[in-house]
C-alpha positions as CSV (number, residue, x, y, z in Angstrom):
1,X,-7.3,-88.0,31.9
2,X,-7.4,-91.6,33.7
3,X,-9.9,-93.5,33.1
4,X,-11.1,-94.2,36.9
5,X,-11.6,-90.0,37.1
6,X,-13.7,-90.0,34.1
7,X,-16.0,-92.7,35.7
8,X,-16.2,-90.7,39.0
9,X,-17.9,-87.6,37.3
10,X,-20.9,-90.0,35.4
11,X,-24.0,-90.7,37.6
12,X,-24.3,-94.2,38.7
13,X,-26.0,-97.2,36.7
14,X,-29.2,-96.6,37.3
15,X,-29.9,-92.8,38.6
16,X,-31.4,-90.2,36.4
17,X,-29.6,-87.5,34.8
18,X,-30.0,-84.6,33.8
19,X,-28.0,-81.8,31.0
20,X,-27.2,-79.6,34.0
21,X,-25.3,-82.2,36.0
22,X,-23.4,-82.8,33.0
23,X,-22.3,-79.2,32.3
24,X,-20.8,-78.5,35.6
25,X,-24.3,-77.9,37.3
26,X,-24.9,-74.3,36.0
27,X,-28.0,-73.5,33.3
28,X,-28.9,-70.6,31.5
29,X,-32.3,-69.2,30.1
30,X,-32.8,-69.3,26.3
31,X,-34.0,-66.4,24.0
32,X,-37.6,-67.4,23.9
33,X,-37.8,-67.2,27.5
34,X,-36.3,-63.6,28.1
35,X,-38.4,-62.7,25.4
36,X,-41.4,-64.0,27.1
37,X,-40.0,-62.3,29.9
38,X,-39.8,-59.0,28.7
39,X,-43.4,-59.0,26.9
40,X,-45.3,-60.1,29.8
41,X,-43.6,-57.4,32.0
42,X,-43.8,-54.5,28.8
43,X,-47.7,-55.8,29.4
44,X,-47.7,-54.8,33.0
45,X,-46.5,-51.7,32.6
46,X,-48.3,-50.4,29.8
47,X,-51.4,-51.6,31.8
48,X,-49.8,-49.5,35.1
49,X,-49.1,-46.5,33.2
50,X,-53.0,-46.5,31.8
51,X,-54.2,-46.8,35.6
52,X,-52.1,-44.2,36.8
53,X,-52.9,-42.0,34.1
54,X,-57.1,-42.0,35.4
55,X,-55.8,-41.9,38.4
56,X,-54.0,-38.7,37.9
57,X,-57.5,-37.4,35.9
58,X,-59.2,-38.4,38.7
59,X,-57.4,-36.9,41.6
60,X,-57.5,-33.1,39.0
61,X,-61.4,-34.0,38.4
62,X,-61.4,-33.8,42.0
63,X,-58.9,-31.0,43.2
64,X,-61.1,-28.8,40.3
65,X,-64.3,-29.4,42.5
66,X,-62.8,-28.9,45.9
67,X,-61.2,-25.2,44.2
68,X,-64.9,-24.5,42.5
69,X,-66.2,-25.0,46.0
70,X,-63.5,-22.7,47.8
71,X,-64.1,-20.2,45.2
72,X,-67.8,-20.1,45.4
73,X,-67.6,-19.4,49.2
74,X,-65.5,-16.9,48.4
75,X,-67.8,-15.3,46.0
76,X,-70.9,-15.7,48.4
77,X,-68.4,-14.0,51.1
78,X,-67.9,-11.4,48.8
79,X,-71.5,-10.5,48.1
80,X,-72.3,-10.7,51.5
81,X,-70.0,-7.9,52.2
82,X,-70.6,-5.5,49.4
83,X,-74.3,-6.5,48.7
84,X,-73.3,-7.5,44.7
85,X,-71.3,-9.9,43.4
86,X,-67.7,-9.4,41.7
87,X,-69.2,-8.1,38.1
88,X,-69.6,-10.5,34.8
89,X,-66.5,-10.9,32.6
90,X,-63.7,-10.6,34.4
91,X,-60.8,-12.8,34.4
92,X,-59.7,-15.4,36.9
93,X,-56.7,-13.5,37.6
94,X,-59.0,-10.6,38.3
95,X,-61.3,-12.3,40.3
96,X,-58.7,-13.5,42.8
97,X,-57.3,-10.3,42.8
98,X,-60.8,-9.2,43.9
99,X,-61.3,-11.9,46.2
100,X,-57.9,-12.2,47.8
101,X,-58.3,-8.0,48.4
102,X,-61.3,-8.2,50.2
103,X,-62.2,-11.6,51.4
104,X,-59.6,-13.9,51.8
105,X,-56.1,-14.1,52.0
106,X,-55.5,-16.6,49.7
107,X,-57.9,-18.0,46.8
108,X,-56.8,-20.6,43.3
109,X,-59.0,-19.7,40.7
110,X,-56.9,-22.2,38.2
111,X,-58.4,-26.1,37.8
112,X,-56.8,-29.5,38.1
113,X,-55.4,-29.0,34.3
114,X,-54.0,-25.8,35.2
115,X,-56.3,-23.6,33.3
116,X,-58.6,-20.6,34.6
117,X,-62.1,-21.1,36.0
118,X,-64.5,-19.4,33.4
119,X,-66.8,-16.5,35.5
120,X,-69.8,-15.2,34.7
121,X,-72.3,-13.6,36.4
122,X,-76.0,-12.0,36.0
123,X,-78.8,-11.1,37.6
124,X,-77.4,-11.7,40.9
125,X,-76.8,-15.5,40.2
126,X,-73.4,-16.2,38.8
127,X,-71.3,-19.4,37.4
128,X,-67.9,-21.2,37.6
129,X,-67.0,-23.6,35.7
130,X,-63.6,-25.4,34.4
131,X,-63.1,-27.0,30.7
132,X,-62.0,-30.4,31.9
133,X,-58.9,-32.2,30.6
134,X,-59.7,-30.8,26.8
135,X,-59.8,-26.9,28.1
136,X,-62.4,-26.6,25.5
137,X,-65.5,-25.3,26.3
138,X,-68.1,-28.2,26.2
139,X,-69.7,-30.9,26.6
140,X,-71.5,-30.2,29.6
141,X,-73.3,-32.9,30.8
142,X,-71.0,-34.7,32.6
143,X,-73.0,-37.1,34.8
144,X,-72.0,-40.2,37.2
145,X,-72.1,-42.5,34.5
146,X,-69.5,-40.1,32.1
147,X,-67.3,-39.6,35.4
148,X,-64.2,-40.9,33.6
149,X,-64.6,-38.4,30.5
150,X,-62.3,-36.0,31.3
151,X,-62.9,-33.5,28.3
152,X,-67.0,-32.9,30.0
153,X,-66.7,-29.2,31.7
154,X,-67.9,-29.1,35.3
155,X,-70.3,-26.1,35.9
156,X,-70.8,-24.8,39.6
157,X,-74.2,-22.4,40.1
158,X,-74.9,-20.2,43.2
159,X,-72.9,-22.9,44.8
160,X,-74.5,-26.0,43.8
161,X,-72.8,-28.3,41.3
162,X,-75.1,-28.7,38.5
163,X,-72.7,-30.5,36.0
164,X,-70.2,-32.8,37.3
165,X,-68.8,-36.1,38.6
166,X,-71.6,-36.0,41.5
167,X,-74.7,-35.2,40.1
């Protein structure tokens, strides 16, 4: 190589310069900053995935209620036509069944977790209720400020909540 092309690739006297110009102009990222890279997203989306977990909790919290209600209109329908309500311990399946027969065509008597609605009834008054998240029974006293403890059952009375996200 001639000395005058040697001399044409260096900078002038005088102006700054930098690695990159030196090596052809092109620079890649080192380790540490991939690495950096990598953890600060693996952050974001272990922090995404939580969210979007109570969100899904949330949105079955809230599809549960919506069904209690739907069944508990059905169940007052019911009893308005036959003067009694469907009798204590039978199963959800049962109960839609019963429902579906004679008051509506189509009733879901399973929660936001998939799981039956628990029915009982006495003395003319009678329950729903769904085992949360857990689908064990208890605790009940879910309340606005336990709203985001999925495992607390919510319990519907002669169609009025009386444990749940609301009350």
């Amino acid at each position: 190589m001639r000395e005058r092309d040697r001399d044409s690739r260096a900078p002038a006297r005088g102006t700054p310069c930098d690695q990159s110009q030196l090596n052809g102009g092109s620079r890649g990222f080192t380790l540490v900053e991939l690495l950096i890279t990598v953890a600060i997203i693996g952050l974001l989306a272990a922090m995404a995935v939580a969210n979007l977990n109570n969100a899904l909790d949330k949105s079955r919290q809230r599809q549960t209620m919506a069904t209690m209600r739907n069944v508990s209109t059905a169940v007052e329908a019911y009893n308005t036509d036959n003067g009694h309500l469907p009798a204590n311990g039978i199963t959800a399946d049962q109960l839609k069944t019963l429902l579906v027969d004679n008051v509506f065509k189509a009733v879901e008597v399973r929660d936001g977790w998939d799981s039956d609605l628990v029915y009982t009834a006495s003395n003319g008054a009678y329950t729903l209720e769904s085992y949360g998240r857990d689908r064990a029974n208890g605790p009940q006293n879910i309340t606005r400020q336990t709203r985001d403890e999925f495992e607390y059952d919510i319990l519907l009375a002669d169609g009025q909540f009386k444990y749940s996200p609301e009350t």
